[in-house]
C-alpha positions in Angstrom: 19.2 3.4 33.4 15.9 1.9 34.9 12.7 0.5 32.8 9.9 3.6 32.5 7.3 3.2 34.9 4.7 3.9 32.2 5.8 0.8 30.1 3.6 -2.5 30.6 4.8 -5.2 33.5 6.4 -8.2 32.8 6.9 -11.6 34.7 6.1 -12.5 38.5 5.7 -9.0 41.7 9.3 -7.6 42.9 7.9 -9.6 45.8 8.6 -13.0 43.8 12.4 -11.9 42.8 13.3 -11.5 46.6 12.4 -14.8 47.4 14.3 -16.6 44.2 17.5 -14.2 45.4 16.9 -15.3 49.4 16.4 -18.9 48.1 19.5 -19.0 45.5 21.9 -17.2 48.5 20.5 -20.6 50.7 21.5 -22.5 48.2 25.1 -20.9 47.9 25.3 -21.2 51.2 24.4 -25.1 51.4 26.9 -26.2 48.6 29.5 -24.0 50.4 29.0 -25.4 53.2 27.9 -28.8 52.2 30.8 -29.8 49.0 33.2 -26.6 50.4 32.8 -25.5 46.4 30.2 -23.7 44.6 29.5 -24.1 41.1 27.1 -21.4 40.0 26.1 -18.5 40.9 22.9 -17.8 40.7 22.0 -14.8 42.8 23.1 -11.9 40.6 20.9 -13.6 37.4 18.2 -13.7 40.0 19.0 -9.5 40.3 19.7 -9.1 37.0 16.1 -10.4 36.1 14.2 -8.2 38.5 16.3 -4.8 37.4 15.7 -5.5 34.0 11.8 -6.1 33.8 10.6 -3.9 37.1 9.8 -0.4 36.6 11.7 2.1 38.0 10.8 2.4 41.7 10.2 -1.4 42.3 13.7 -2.7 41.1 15.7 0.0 42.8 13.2 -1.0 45.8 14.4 -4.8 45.1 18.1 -3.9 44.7 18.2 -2.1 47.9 16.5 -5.3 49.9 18.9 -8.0 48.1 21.9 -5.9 48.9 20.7 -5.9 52.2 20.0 -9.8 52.2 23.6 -10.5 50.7 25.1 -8.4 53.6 23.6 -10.6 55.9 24.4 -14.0 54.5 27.9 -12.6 54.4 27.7 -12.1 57.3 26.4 -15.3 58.7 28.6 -17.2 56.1 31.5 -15.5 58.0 33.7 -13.6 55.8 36.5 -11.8 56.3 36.7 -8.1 56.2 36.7 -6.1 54.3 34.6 -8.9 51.7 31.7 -8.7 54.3 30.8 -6.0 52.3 32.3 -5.8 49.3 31.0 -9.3 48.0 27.7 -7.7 48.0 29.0 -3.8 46.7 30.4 -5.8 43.9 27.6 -8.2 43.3 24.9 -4.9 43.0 27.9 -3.0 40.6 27.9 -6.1 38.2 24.4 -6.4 38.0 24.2 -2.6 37.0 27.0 -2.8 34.6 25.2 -5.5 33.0 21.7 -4.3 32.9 23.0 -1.0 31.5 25.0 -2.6 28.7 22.1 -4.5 27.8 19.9 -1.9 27.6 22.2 0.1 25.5 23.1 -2.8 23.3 20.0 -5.5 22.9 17.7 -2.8 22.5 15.0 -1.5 25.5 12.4 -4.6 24.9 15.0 -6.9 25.6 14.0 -9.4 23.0 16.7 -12.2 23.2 14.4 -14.2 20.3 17.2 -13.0 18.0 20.5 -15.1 18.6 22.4 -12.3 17.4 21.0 -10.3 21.0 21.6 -13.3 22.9 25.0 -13.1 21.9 25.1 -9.2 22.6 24.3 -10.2 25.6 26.4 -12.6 26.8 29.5 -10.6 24.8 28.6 -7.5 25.4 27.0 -7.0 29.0 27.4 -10.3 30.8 30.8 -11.1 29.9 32.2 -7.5 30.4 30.2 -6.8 34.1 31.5 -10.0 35.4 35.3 -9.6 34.4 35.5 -6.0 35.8 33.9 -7.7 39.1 35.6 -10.6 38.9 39.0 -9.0 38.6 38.5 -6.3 41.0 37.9 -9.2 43.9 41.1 -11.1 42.6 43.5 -8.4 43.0 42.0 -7.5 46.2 42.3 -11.0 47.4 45.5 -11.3 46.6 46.6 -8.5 47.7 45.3 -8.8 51.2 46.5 -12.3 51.2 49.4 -12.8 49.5 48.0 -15.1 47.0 50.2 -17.3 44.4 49.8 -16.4 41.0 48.4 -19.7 39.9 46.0 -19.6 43.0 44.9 -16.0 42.1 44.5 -17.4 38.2 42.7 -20.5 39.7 40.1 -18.3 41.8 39.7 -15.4 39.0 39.1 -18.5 36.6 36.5 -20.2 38.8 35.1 -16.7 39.4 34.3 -15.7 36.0 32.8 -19.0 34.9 30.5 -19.2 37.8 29.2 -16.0 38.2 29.3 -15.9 34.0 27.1 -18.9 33.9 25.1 -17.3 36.8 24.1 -14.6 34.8 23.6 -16.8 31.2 21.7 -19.4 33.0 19.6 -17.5 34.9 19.0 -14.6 33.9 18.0 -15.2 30.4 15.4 -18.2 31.1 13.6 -15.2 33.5 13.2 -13.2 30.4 12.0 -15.7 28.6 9.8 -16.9 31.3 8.7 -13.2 31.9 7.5 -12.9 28.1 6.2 -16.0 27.9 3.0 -14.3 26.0 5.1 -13.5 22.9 5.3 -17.1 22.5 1.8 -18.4 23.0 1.4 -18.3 18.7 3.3 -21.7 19.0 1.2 -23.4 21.2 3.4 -26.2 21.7 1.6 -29.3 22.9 2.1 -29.3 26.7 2.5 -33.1 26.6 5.1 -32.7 23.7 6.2 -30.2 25.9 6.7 -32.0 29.3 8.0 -35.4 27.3 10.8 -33.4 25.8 11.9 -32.3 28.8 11.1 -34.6 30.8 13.5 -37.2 28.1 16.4 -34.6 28.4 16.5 -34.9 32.1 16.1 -38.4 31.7 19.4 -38.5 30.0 21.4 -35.8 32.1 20.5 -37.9 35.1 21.5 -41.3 33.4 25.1 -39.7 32.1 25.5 -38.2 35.4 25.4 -41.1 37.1 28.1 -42.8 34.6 31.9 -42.7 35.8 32.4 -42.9 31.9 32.7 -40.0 29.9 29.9 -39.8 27.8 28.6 -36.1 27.8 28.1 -36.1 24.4 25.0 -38.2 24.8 23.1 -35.2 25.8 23.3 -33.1 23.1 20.7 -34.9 20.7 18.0 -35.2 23.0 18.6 -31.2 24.3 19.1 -30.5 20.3 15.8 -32.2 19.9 13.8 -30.3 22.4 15.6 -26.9 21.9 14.6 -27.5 18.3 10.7 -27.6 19.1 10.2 -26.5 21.9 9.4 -22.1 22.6 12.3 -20.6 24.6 10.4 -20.3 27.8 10.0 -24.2 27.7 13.8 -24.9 27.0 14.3 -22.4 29.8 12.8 -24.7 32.3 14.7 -27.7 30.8 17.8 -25.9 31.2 16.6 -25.1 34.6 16.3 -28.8 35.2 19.1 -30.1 33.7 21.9 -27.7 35.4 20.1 -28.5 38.9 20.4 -32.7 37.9 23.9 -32.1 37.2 25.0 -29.7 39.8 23.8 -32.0 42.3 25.2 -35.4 41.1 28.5 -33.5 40.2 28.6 -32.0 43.7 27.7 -36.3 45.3 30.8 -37.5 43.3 29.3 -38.5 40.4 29.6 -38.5 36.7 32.2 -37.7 34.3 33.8 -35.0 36.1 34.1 -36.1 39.2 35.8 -39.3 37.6 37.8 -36.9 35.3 41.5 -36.6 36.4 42.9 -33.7 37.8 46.7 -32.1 37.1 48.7 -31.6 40.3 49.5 -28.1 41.0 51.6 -27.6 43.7 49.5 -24.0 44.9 46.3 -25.4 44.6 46.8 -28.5 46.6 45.2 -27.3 49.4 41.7 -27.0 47.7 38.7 -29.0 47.6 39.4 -31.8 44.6 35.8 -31.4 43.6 37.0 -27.6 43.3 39.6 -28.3 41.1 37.5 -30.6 38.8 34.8 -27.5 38.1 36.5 -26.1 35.1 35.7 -29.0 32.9 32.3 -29.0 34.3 32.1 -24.8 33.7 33.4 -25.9 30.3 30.3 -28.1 29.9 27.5 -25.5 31.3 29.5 -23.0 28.9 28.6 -25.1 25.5 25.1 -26.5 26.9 23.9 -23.0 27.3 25.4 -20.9 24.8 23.9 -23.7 21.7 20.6 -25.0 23.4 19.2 -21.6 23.9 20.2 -19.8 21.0 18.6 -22.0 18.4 15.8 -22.4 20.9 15.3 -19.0 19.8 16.6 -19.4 16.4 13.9 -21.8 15.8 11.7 -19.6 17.6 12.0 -17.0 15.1 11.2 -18.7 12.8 8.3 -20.4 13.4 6.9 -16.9 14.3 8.2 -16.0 10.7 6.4 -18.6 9.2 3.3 -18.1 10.9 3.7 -14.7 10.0 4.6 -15.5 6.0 1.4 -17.7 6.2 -0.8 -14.7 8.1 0.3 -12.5 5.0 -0.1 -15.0 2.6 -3.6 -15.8 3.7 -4.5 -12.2 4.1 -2.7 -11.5 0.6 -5.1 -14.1 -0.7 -7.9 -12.7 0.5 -7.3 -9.0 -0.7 -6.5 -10.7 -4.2 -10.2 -12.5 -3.9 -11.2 -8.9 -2.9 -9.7 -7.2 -5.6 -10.6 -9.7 -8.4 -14.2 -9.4 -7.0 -13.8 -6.2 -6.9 -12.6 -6.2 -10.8 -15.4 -8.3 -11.6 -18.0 -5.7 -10.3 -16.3 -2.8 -11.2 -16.4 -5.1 -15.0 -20.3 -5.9 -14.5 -20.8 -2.3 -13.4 -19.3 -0.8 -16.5 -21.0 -2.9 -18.9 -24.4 -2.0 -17.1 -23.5 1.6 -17.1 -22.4 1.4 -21.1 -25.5 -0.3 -22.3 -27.9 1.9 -19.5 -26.0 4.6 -21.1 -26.0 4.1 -24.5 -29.8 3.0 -24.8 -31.1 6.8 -24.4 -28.2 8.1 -26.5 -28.6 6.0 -28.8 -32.6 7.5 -29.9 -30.7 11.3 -29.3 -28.3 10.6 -31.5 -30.0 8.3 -34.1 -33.1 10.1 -34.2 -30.9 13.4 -35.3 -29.0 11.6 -37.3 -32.2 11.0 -39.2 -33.9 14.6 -39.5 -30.2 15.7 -40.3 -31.3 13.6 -43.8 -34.2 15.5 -44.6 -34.2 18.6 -46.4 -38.2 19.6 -45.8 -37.2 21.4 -42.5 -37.1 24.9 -41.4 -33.3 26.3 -41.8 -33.7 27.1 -37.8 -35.2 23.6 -37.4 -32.1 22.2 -39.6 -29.5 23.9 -37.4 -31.0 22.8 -33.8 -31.1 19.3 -35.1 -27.0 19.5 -36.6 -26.5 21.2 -32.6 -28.3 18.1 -31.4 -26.8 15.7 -33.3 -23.4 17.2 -32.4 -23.9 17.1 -28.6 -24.8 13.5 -29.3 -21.4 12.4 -30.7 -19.6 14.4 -28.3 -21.4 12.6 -25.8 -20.8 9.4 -27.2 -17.2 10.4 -27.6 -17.0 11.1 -23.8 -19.0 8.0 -22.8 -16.4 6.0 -24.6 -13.5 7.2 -23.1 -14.5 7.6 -19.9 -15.6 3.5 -20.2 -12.2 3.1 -21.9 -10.4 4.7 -18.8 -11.9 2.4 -16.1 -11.7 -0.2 -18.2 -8.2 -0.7 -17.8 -5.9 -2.7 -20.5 -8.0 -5.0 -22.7 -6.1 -7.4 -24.8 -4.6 -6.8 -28.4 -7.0 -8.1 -31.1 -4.6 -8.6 -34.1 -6.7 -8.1 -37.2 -6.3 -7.1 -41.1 -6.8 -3.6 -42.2 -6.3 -0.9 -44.1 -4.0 1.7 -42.3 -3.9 4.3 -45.1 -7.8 4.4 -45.3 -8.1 4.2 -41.6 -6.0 7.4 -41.3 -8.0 9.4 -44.2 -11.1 8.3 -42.1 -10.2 9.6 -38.7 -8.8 13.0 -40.5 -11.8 13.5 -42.3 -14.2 14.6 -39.4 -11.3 16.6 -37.5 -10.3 18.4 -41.0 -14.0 19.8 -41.0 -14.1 20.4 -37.2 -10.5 22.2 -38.1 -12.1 24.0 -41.2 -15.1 25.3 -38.8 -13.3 27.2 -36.8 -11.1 28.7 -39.7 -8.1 26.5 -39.2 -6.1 24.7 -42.6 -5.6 21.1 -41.8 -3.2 18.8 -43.9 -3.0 15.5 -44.5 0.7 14.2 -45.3 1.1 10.8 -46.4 4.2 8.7 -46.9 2.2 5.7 -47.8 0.9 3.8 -50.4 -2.9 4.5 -51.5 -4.1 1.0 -49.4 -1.5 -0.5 -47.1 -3.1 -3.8 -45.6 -1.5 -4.4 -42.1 -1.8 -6.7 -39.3 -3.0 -4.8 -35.4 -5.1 -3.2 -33.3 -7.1 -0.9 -35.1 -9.9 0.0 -32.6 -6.7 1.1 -30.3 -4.9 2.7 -33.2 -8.2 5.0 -34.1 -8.7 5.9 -30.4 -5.1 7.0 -30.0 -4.7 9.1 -33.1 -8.4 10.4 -32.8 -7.4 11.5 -29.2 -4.3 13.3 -30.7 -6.4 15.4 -34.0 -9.2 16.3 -31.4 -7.1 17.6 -29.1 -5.1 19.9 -31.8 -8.7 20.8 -33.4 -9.9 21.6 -29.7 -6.4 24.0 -28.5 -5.7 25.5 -32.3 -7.5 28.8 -32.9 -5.9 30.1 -35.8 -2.9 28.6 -38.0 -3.0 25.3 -39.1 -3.2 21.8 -38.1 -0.9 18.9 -39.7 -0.4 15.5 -39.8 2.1 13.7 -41.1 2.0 10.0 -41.3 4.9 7.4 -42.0 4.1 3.9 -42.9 7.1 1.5 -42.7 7.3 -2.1 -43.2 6.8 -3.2 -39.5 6.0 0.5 -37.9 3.3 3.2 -38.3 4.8 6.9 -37.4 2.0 9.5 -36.9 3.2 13.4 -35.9 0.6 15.9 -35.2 1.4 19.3 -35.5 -0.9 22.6 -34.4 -0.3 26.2 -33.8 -2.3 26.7 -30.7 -0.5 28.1 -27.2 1.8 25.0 -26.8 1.9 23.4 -22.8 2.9 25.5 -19.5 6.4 23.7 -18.7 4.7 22.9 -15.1 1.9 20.7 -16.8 4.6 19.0 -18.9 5.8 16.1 -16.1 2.0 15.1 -15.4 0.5 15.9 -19.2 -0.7 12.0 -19.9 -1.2 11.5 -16.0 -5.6 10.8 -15.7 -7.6 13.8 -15.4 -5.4 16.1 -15.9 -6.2 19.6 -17.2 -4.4 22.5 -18.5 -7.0 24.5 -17.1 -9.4 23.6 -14.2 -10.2 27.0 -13.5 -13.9 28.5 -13.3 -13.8 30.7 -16.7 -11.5 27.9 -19.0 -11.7 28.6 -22.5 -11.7 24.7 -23.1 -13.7 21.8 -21.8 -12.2 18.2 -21.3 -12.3 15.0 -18.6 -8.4 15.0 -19.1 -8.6 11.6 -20.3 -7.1 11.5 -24.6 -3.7 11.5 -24.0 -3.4 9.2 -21.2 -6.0 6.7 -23.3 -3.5 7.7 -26.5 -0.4 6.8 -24.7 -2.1 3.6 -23.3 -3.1 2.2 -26.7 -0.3 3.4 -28.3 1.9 1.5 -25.8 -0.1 -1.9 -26.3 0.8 -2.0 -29.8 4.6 -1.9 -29.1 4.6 1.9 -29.5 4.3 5.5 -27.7 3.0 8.4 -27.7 5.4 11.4 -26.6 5.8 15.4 -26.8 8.2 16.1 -29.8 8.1 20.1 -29.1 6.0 22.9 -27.5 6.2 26.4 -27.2 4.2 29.6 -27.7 4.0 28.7 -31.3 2.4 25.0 -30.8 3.3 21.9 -30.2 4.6 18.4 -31.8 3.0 15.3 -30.6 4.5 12.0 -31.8 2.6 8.7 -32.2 4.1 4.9 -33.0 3.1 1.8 -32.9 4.2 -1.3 -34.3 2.4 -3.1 -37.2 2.9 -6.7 -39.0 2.4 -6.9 -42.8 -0.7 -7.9 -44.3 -1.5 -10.8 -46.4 -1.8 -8.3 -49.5 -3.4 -5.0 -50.1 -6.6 -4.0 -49.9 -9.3 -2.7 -53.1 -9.3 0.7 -51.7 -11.3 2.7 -49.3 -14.9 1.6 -48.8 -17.0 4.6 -48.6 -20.4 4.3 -46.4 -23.2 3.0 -49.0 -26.6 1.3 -48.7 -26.6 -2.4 -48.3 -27.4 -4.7 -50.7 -27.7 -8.4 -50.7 -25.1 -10.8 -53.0 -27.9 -11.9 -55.6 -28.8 -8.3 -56.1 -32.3 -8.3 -55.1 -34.0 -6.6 -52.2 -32.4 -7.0 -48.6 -34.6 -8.6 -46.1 -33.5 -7.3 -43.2 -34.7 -8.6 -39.3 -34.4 -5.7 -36.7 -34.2 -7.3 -33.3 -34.6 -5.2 -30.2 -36.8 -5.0 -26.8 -37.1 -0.9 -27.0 -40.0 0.2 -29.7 -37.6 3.2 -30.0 -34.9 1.5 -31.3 -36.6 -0.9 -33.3 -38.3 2.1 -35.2 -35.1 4.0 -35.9 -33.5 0.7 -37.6 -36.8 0.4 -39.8 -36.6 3.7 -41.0 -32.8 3.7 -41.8 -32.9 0.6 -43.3 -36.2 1.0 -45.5 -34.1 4.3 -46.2 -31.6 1.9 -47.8 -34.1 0.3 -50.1 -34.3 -2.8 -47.6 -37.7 -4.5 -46.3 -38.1 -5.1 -42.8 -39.1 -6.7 -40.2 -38.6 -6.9 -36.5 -38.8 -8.5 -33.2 -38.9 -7.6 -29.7 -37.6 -10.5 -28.6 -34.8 -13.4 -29.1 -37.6 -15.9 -29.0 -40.1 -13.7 -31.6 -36.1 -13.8 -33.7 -36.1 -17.6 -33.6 -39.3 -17.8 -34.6 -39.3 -15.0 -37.5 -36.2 -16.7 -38.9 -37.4 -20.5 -39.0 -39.9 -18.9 -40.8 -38.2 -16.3 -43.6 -35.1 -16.6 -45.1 -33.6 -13.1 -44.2 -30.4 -11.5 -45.7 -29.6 -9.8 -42.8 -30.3 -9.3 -39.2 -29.7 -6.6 -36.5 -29.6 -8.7 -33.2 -29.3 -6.5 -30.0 -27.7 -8.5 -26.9 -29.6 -7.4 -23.7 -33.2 -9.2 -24.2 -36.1 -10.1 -22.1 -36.9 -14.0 -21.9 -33.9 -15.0 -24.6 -30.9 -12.9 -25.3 -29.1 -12.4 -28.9 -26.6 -14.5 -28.1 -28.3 -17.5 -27.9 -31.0 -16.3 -30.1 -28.1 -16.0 -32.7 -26.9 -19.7 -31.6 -30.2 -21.2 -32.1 -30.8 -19.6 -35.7 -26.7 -20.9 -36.5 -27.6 -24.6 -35.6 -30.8 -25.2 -36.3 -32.5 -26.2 -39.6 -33.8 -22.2 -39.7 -34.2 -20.6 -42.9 -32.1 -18.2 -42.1 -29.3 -19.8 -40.5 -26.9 -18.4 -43.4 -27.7 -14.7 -42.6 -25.1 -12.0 -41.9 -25.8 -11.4 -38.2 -24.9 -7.9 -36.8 -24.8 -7.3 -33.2 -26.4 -3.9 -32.8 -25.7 -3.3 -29.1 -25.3 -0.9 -26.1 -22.8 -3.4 -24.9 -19.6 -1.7 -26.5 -16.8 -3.1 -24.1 -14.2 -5.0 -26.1 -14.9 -8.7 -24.2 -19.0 -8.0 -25.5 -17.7 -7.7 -29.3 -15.6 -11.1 -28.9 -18.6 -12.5 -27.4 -21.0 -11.7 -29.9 -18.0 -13.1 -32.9 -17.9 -16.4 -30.5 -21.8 -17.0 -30.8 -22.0 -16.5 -34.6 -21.8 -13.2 -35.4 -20.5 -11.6 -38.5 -19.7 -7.7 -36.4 -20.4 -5.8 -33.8 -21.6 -2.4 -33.7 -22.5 -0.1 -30.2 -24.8 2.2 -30.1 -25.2 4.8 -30.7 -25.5 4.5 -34.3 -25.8 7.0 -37.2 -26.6 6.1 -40.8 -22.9 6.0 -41.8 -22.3 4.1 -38.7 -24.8 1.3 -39.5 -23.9 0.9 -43.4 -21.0 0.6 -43.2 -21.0 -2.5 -40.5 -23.4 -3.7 -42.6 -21.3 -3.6 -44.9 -18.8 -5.3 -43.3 -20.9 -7.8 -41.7 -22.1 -8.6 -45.2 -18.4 -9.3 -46.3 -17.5 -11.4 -43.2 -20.9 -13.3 -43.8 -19.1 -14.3 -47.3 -15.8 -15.1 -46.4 -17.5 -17.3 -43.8 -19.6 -19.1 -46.1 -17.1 -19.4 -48.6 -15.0 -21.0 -45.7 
């Protein structure tokens, strides 16, 4: 019923409602007294107010006092019993009736912002608390005094507008007052502020002092003002304007006191000015239930604004955060791949190499095959760990061979498959070479992801893979016999990280991270990957992707093989890197090849090599001291250098897919990342070599 005494103090002491209810019952007296009418009520807004926004103890503290008072200016007004008491019982019951309707219906915070809680309030508490008042006193009065029933309709009528208009005038503007804080966003201009309101005055006072009827010329300027100005400003010009027009209609002046008046034969004994104060009620009635409403219409939504602006700018800057963000995370990844790769790459190439010779020990020969092993498996898990953070790179559309793609990727897993004792089959509804148009990094990823995780779960049985080559789609089903998926693992299976088994003694290792990066690709291409079937038995995974024709077919598969230049003689080859290591590793796989060499450590030592020998071929790395292969590649494309026709081959730790269109945007003929093996590096050669030709040729 009361406000909690642990909730934060609004508006002026208790101290400061007693006076404004003493002063407003002087006034009441004065017009009463003064004009024999009263027009509004003030009092019980006054009351209202102070029950409202003081805590518990102090409003029932301040409702006890202004009974108190209103029993003794009943008194010395000189009422008649029994109203010398019951004006003021009634008074205190309606301002309880209304405060606990509009606690229970505009909410506890009594935020009247909202014109749809203004209106509960003036509907739903005000109008309700003042007609079970107001019609209690009628019938109390009449029946005491024998009124007429047009008298007793008269006085109920004047009644319920003024004590209405009390309550809407009044009490409202207080709150608003009170709270002025949850305005001070707005900071209206206070001369804006005071010449809005001060013009709206202006014009009550000038059509108050007109005999003509020409209310109507008030709205615009109060329109105006409750337009911009905050609610606790168009409070105090409500304020103003009532009090201007009270006091000039109460002198016999303006429209209503010029407006005529119907002669009623029971209400002939009143005050004219009396009988003129329904129009006037009318007037109050429409200037307060518009101006303050879309005072706090537009209230709202200026604060909505500001608040769609706040968000906006604070959206804005998490986007700038998050794009920075993106861009570190992207700088951060391609330092971590090439800081990466570097070492790998001597583990791996280095292995690669001894693998070739046949003068070792057979222990020394199967410690190298184990270390050149745990190289590509690291370089398998490098890759998609980088492809996981990476995100979704764009689709590079591109020529090739789908049928010799697939007998690639199954011819690793079918050994992996054969080394543990598992048959692996190769099912192709194809032709021989089937040139296509799409993606065929993201294609190898996803259906590499898919054999290596059948080779990886399959102990015994077989592995099989069936592949369906339509005009527009590519269908690829892998089949194994290993222990099929739990059915609680099923709903997060291509969810990031997740594992079968995370448990201490697994049987398997993993980062969780091939079917989420297979269903990723997969769906890129236009395509999916899904579970067909599992059981105890194995399962059925099911890749698709969508592929456009090719401009015709292909010669056939191009196995790895030693490079060679077009006219046949020996390739001069220029190896380009700043780490001796890597630089020596190149040398000796390309010598292996029958090439001669040479290297740099440098871009600028590149420049300078190839103004000065027409080579066949170079192996540019990226990541340089004083000039990087980019530019290095640039300078050798446009200048008069003898080797500005050479196949260029990025050789790089800088595998991301925006470093490989970089290098093709500076002049490149391919890209390969490191780290490299001898099959690796022949056949990009390879390719680089036939790019280098259908560029030249172009």
């Amino acid at each position: 019923m009361f406000r909690h005494a642990a909730g934060r103090e609004a508006g002026p002491p208790a101290a400061a409602y007693v006076v404004l209810f003493v002063l407003c019952l002087l006034i009441g007296q004065w017009s009463a007294a003064t004009y024999s009418a009263v027009i509004v009520w003030p009092a019980n807004g006054v009351l209202l107010a102070a029950y409202l926004l003081l805590p518990r103890r102090k409003a029932a503290a301040t409702l006890l006092v202004c009974l108190g008072l209103n029993l003794v200016s009943t008194v010395l007004r000189g009422d008649s019993q029994p109203f010398v008491w019951l004006n003021p019982l009634l008074n205190l019951g309606q301002v309880l009736v209304a405060g606990v309707l509009a606690r229970r219906l505009c909410g506890a915070a009594l935020d009247l912002r909202r014109p749809r809680r203004f209106l509960c309030f003036a509907l739903g508490a005000v109008a309700p608390a003042v007609f079970l008042t107001t019609t209690l006193s009628c019938l109390l009065a009449a029946w005491l005094r024998d009124y007429a029933p047009e008298l007793t309709a008269f006085i109920w009528t004047h009644l319920f507008m003024m004590e209405t208009l009390g309550l809407l005038i009044v009490t409202p503007n207080l709150l608003f007052l009170a709270r002025a804080r949850r305005f001070r966003d707005e900071a209206t201009a206070p001369w804006l502020a005071l010449g809005m309101a001060g013009l709206t005055a202006a014009m009550v006072f000038w059509v108050f002092s007109q005999p003509s009827s020409l209310l109507f010329l008030i709205f615009p300027p109060l329109m105006l003002a409750a337009y911009r100005l905050s609610p606790p400003w168009m409070a105090a010009t409500i304020l103003v304007s009532v009090g201007i027009s009270c006091i000039l209609t109460l002198e016999g002046y303006g429209p209503v006191a010029a407006a005529p008046v119907a002669e009623v034969a029971a209400l002939a004994h009143l005050p004219q000015r009396l009988r003129q104060m329904p129009l006037y009620h009318v007037f109050l009635m429409v200037l307060v239930l518009t101006s303050l409403p879309l005072s706090a219409l537009m209230a709202e939504r200026r604060a909505g604004v500001a608040r769609l602006a706040r968000r906006t700018a604070l959206a804005l800057k998490q986007r700038r955060r998050a794009e920075a963000a993106a861009a570190a995370k992207a700088r951060f990844l391609a330092v971590m791949s090439h800081e990466m790769r570097t070492p790998l790459n001597g583990v791996s190439g280095y292995a690669d190499l001894l693998s070739q010779r046949h003068d070792l020990p057979e222990e020394a020969q199967a410690y190298v095959e184990a270390v050149r092993q745990a190289g590509e498996e690291m370089r398998r898990l490098v890759e998609d760990i980088l492809d996981a953070s990476a995100g979704d790179d764009a689709v590079r559309v591109e020529p090739f061979d789908a049928t010799g793609l697939i007998r690639d990727l199954c011819a690793p897993a079918a050994v992996a498959a054969r080394a543990k004792g598992v048959a692996f089959e190769l099912n192709l509804d194809a032709p021989d070479t089937a040139l296509r148009m799409g993606d065929p990094r993201r294609l190898a990823s996803a259906l590499r992801h898919l054999l290596t995780n059948a080779v990886k779960f399959t102990e015994r049985g077989r592995i099989e893979l069936e592949a369906r080559l339509d005009a527009e789609s590519l269908t690829l089903t892998v089949r194994d016999t290993g222990p099929g998926i739990a059915p609680d693992l099923e709903p997060a299976l291509f969810d990031l990280f997740q594992l079968g088994d995370d448990s201490l003694n697994r049987r398997h290792g993993g980062a969780g991270l091939g079917l989420p990066a297979a269903r990723r690709h997969a769906r890129a291409m236009g395509g999916d990957v899904v579970l067909g079937e599992t059981s105890e038995q194995g399962s059925v995974f099911i890749l698709t992707v969508r592929l456009g024709v090719g401009a015709g077919e292909s010669d056939g598969a191009t196995e790895a093989a030693a490079p060679a230049s077009s006219d046949g003689q020996v390739t001069r080859v220029l190896v380009v890197d700043d780490h001796p290591t890597n630089r020596l590793m190149l040398r000796i796989m390309m010598e292996a090849a029958g090439c001669r060499v040479v290297d740099a450590a440098d871009g600028l030592q590149a420049v300078e090599q190839a103004s000065a020998e027409a080579f066949d071929l170079i192996l540019m790395d990226v990541r340089m001291p004083r000039l990087n292969g980019l530019e290095a590649t640039q300078m050798i494309r446009s200048g008069d250098s003898a080797s500005s026709l050479a196949a260029v081959l990025a050789v790089t730790a800088d595998a991301m897919p925006e470093d490989a269109v970089r290098c093709l945007g500076a002049g490149m003929d391919g890209h390969l990342a490191k780290p490299i093996t001898h099959e690796r590096l022949y056949a990009a050669v390879d390719q680089a070599f036939r790019a280098a030709h259908a560029r030249l040729a172009a």
